[in-house]
Wavefront OBJ file of the C-alpha trace (Angstrom):
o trace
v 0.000 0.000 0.000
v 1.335 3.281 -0.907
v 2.392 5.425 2.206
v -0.444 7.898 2.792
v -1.546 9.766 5.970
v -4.797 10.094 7.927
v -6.257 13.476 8.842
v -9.083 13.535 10.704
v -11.255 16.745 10.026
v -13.901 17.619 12.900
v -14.660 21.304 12.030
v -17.171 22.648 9.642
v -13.909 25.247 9.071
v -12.050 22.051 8.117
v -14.097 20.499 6.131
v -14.945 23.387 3.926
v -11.169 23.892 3.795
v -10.864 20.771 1.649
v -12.905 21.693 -0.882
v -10.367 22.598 -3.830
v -8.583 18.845 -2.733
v -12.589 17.482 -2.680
v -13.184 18.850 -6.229
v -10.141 17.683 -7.696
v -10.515 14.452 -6.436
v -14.163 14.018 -8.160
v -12.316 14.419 -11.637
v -10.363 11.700 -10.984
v -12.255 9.056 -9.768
v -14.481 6.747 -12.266
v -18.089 6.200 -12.200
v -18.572 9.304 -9.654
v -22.150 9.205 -7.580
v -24.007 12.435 -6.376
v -23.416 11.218 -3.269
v -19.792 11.595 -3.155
v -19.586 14.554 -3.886
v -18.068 17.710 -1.946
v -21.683 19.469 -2.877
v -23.897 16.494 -1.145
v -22.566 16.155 1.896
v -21.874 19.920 2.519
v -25.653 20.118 2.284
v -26.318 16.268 3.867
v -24.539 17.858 6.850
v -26.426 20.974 6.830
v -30.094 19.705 6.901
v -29.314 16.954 8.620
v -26.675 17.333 11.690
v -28.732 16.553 14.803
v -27.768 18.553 18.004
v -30.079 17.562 20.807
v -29.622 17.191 24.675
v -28.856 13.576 24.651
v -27.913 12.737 21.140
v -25.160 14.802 18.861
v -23.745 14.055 15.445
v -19.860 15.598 15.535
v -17.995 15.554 12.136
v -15.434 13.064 11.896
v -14.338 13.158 7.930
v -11.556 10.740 7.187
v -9.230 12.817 4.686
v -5.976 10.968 3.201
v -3.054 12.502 1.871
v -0.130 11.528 -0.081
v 2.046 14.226 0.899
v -0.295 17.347 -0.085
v -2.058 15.978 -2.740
v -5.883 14.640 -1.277
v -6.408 10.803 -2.637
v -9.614 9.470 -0.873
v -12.180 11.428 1.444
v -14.415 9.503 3.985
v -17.398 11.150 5.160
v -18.447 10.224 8.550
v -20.715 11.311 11.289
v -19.517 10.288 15.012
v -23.004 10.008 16.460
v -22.723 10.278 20.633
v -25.521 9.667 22.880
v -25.329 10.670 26.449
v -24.740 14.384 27.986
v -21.979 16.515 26.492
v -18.995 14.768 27.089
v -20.661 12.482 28.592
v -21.604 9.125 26.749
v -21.275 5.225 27.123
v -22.305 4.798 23.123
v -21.307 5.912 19.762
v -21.998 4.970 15.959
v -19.409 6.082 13.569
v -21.202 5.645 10.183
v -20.791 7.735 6.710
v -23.093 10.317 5.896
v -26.778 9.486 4.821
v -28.414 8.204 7.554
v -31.747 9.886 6.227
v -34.645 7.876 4.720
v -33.101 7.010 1.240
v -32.039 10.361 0.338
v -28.253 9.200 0.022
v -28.657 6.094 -1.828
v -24.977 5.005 -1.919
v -23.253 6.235 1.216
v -19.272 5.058 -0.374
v -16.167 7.145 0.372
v -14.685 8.795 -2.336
v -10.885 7.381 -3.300
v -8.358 7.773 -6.240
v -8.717 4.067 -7.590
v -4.742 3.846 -6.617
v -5.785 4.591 -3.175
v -8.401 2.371 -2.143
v -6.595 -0.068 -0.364
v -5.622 3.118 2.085
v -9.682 2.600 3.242
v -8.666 0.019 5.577
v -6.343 2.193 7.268
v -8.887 4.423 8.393
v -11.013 1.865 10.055
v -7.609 0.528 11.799
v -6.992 3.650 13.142
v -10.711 4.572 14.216
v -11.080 1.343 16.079
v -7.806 1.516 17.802
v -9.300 5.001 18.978
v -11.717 2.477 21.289
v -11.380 3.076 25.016
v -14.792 2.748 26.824
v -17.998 2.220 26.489
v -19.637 0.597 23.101
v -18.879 2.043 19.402
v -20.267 0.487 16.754
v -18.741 1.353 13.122
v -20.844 0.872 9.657
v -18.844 0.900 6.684
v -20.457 1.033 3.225
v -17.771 -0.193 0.664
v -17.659 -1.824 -2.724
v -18.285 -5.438 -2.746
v -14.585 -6.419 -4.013
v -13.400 -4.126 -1.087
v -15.543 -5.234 1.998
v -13.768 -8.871 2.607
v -10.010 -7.470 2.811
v -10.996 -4.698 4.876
v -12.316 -6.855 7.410
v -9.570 -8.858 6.933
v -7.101 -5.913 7.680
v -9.229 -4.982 11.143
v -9.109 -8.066 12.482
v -9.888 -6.414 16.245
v -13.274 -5.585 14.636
v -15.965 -8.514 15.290
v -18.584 -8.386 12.402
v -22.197 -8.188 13.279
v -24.483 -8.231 10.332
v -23.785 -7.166 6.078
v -26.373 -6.853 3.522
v -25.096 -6.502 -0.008
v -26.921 -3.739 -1.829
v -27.127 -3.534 -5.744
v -26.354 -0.628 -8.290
v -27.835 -1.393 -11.779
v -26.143 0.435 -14.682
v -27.504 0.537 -18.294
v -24.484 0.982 -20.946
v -25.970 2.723 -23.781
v -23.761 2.681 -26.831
v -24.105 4.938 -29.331
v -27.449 4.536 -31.280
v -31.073 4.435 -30.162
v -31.822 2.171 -32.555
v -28.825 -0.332 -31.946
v -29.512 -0.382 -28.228
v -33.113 -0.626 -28.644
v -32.592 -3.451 -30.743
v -30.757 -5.339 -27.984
v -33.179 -5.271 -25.676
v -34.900 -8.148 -23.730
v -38.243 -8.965 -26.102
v -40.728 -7.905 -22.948
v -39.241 -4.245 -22.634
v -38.971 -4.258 -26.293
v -43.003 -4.870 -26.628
v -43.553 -2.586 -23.423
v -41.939 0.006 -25.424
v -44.251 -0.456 -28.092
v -47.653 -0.472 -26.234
v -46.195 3.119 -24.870
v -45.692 4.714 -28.067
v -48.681 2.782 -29.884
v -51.186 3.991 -26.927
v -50.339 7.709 -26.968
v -50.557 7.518 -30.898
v -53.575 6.176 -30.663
v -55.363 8.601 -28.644
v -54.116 11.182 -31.056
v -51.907 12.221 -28.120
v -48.198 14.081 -28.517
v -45.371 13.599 -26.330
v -42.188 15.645 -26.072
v -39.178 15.502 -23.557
v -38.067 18.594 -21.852
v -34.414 18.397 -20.149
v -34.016 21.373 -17.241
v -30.739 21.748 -15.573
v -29.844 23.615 -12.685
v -31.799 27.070 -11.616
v -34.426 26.468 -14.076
v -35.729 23.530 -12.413
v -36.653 25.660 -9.212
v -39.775 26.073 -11.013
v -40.926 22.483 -12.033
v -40.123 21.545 -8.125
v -43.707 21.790 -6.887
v -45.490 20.057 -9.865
v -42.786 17.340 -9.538
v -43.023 16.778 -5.645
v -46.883 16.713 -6.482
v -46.169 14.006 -9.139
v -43.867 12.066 -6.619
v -46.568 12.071 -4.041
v -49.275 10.979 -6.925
v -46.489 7.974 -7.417
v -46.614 7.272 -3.921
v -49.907 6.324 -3.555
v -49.972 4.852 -6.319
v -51.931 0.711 -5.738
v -50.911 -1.709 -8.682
v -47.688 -1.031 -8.510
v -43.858 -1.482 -6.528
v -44.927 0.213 -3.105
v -42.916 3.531 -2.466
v -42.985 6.191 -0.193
v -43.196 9.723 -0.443
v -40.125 11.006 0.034
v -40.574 14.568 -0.457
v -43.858 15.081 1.895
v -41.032 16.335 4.364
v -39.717 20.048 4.667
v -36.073 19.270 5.323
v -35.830 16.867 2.770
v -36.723 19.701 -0.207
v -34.666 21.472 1.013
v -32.024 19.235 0.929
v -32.995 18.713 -2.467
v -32.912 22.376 -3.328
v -29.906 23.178 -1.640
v -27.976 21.168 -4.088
v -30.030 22.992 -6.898
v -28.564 26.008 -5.949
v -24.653 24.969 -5.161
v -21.790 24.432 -6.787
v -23.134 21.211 -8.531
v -26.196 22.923 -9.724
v -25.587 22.458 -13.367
v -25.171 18.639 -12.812
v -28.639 18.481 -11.708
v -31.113 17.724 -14.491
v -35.479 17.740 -14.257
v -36.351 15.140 -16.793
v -39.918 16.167 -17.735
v -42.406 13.996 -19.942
v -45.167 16.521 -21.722
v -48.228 14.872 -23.359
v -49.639 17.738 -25.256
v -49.035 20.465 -22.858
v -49.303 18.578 -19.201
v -46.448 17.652 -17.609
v -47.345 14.055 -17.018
v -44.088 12.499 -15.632
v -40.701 13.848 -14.244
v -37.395 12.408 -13.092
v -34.880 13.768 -10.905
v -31.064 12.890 -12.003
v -27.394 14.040 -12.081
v -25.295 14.461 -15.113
v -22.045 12.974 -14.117
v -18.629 13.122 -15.875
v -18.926 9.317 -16.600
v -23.205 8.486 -16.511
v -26.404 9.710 -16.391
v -27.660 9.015 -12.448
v -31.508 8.752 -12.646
v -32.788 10.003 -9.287
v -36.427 9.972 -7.768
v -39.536 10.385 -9.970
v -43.058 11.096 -9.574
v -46.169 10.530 -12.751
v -50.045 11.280 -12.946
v -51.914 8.709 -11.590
v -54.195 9.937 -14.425
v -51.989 8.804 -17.441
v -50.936 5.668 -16.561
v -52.835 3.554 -18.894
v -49.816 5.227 -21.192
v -46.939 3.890 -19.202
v -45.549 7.591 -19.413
v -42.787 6.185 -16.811
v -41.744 3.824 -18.973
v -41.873 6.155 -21.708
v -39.716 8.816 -19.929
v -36.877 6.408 -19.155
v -36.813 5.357 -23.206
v -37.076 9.465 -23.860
v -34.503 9.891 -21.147
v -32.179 7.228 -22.944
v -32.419 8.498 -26.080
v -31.471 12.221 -25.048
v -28.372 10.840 -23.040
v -27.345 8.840 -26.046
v -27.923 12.268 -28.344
v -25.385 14.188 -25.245
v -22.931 11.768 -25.629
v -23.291 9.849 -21.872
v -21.990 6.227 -22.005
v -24.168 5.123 -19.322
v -27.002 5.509 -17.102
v -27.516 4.590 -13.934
v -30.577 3.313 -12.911
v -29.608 3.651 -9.089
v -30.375 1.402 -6.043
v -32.539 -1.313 -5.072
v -34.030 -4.819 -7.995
v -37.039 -4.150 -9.187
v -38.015 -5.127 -12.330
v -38.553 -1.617 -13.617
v -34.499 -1.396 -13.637
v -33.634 -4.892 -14.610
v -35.793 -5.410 -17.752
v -33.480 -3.191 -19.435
v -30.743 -5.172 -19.231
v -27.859 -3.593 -17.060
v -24.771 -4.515 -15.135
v -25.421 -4.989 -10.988
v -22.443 -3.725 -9.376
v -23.043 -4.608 -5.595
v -21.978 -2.704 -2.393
v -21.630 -4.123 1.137
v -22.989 -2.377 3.942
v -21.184 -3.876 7.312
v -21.602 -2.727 11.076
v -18.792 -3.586 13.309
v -17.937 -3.130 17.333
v -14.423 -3.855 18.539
v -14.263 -7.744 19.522
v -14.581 -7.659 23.095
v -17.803 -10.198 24.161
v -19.706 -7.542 26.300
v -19.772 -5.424 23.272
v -21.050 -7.822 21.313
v -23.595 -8.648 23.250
v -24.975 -4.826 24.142
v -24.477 -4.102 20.059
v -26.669 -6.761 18.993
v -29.705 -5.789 21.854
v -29.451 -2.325 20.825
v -29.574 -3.643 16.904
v -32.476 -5.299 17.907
v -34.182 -2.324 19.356
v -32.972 -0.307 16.102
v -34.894 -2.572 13.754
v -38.209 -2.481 15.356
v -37.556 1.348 15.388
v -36.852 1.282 11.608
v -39.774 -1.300 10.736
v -42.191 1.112 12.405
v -40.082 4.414 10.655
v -41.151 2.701 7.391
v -44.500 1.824 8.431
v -44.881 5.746 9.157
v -43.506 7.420 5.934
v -45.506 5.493 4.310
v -48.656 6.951 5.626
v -46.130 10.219 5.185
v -45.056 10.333 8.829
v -41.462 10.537 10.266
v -39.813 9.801 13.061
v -36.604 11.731 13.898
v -33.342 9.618 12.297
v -31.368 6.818 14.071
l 1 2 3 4 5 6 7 8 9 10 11 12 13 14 15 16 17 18 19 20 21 22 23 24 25 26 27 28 29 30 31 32 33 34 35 36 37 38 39 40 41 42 43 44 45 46 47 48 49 50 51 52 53 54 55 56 57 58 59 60 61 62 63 64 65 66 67 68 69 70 71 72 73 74 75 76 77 78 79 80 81 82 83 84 85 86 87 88 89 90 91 92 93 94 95 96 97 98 99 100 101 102 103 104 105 106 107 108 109 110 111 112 113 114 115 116 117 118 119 120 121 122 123 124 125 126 127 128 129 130 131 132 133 134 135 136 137 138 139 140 141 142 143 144 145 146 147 148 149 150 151 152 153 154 155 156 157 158 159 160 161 162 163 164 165 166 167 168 169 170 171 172 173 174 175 176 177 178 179 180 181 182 183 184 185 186 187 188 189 190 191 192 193 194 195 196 197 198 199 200 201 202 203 204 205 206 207 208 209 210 211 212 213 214 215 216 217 218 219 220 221 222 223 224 225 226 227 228 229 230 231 232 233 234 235 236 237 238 239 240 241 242 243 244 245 246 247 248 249 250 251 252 253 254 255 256 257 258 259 260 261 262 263 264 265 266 267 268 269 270 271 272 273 274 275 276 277 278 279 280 281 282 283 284 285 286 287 288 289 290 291 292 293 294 295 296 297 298 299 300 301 302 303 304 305 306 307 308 309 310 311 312 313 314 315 316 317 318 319 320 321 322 323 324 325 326 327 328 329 330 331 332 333 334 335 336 337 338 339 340 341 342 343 344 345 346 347 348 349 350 351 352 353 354 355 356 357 358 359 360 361 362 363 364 365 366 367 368 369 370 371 372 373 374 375 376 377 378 379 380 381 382 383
């Protein structure tokens, strides 16, 4: 491993201080998410920094050097509950502990760098002298196995692998189209075919950054139409909460504002079905959407993602990403799965084993009945 060095940034100062290294660093890592970005979790850590009596969330950013230059950043929130200085617990986890706001939660790294990731977990756990921490880590699948093998002091409670599903486009509609699966290819067909027939016209309007400030209420409207939507994949609405628009429009107006895109779907003149995404350097990064409940007999989803596909195609993008979670809305068009692995950890002592998995007990009633809520567009304050 190349010799690198740990600095540990705990100041808001700090942390906007590495902001020229944070910026270069995007350019020069591969398949860049939102989420990594300096942008993201400037704002993450804006809207959602919690600073209560009993439980605070102190910055505790992982940035590595070799010598000046800035080669991978780690994002993390040191989470203490107890009274001031006070506390018997603590959960060191990256940024994004929101309801499925930050869909990847990875640290950023120069691809030469990422075996330094394993360093910073080494040196957080030997930072372990009382009391219980317990230490997530969200890292690429190929990653996840020799960083546990490098932290060998860290006992492993639970992983779940969580897939990424990426569409490579090539550079014709027609040519891609025509190496489709035959079900998306006929679903496709009905689309177009059932707007025809109804004498109905269809265009696709791309908005990127400012100008999208004034789609945002027709498409949180749409996103909530989505949401309780009946005969379809069940999902919440995600945007029925303050803080999260303006988490949302925050970004809109930073320094990554022109790589935020509204995808919007007109039939005739109604704006029927809009979609979120970021234009990365490498892909297209298709975000949250909302539709009209009333136009669905048209599939207009499925005819914004083909619309969408064809206009990334026209701007050059090689792929686009089709983001988190199987469903078969992402894999009936084909793409590659590249899989993450989210871990939590506590320093292998037994005691802390044993307190870690009660208190991960507790935690997943807490987030069964969190889910339960937002869907019925309630939420309960983050874990």
């Amino acid at each position: 491993m190349r010799a690198v060095t740990v600095r540990w940034i705990t100041s808001e100062a700090d942390l906007h201080g590495l902001e020229a290294g944070w910026r270069a660093l995007e350019l020069r890592v591969p398949g860049l998410l939102p989420f990594q970005t300096y942008d993201w979790n400037v704002c993450w850590w804006r809207h959602f920094a919690r600073n209560a009596v009993w439980i605070k969330d102190n910055l505790l950013i992982a940035a590595v050097f070799d010598q000046q230059m800035l080669v991978a950043v780690m994002p993390l929130v040191n989470t203490r509950l107890g009274h001031r200085d006070y506390h018997l617990y603590r959960n060191i986890r990256p940024f994004g502990a929101d309801p499925n706001l930050t869909e990847l939660r990875v640290p950023l790294a120069d691809p030469a760098y990422t075996e330094a990731l394993a360093l910073v977990w080494d040196q957080l756990a030997e930072r372990e002298t009382f009391g219980l921490t317990e230490f997530q880590m969200v890292l690429p699948a190929a990653l996840t196995a020799s960083t546990l093998e490098h932290t060998p002091h860290l006992h492993l409670l639970s992983q779940r692998t969580i897939p990424n599903f990426i569409v490579e486009l090539g550079d014709d509609w027609e040519q891609f189209r025509s190496g489709l699966k035959r079900n998306i290819k006929e679903s496709l067909r009905r689309c177009y075919n059932s707007l025809k027939r109804d004498e109905l016209s269809h265009r696709l309007e791309v908005l990127r950054g400012e100008q999208i400030m004034a789609v945002l209420p027709r498409f949180y409207a749409l996103h909530g139409m989505r949401a309780s939507a009946e005969d379809t994949i069940s999902h919440p609405d995600y945007f029925c909460v303050e803080r999260h628009r303006r988490l949302i429009e925050d970004m809109i107006a930073s320094g990554s504002a022109q790589r935020c895109c509204m995808l919007v779907l007109y039939v005739g003149e109604q704006a029927v079905a809009m979609r979120l995404a970021f234009a990365m350097p490498d892909e297209l990064y298709l975000y949250y959407s909302g539709y009209d409940l009333a136009y669905s007999r048209y599939s207009v989803m499925t005819t914004l993602v083909a619309e969408t596909m064809k206009w990334a195609i026209e701007q050059g993008y090689r792929r686009v990403n089709l983001s988190v979670g199987e469903d078969v809305s992402k894999t009936r068009w084909g793409p590659q799965e590249v899989c993450y692995q989210e871990v939590q950890c506590v320093p292998n002592a037994g005691w802390r084993i044993a307190m870690a998995r009660s208190m991960n007990a507790v935690r997943s009633a807490r987030r069964k009945l969190r889910a339960k809520r937002l869907q019925n567009n309630e939420i309960l304050p983050v874990a």
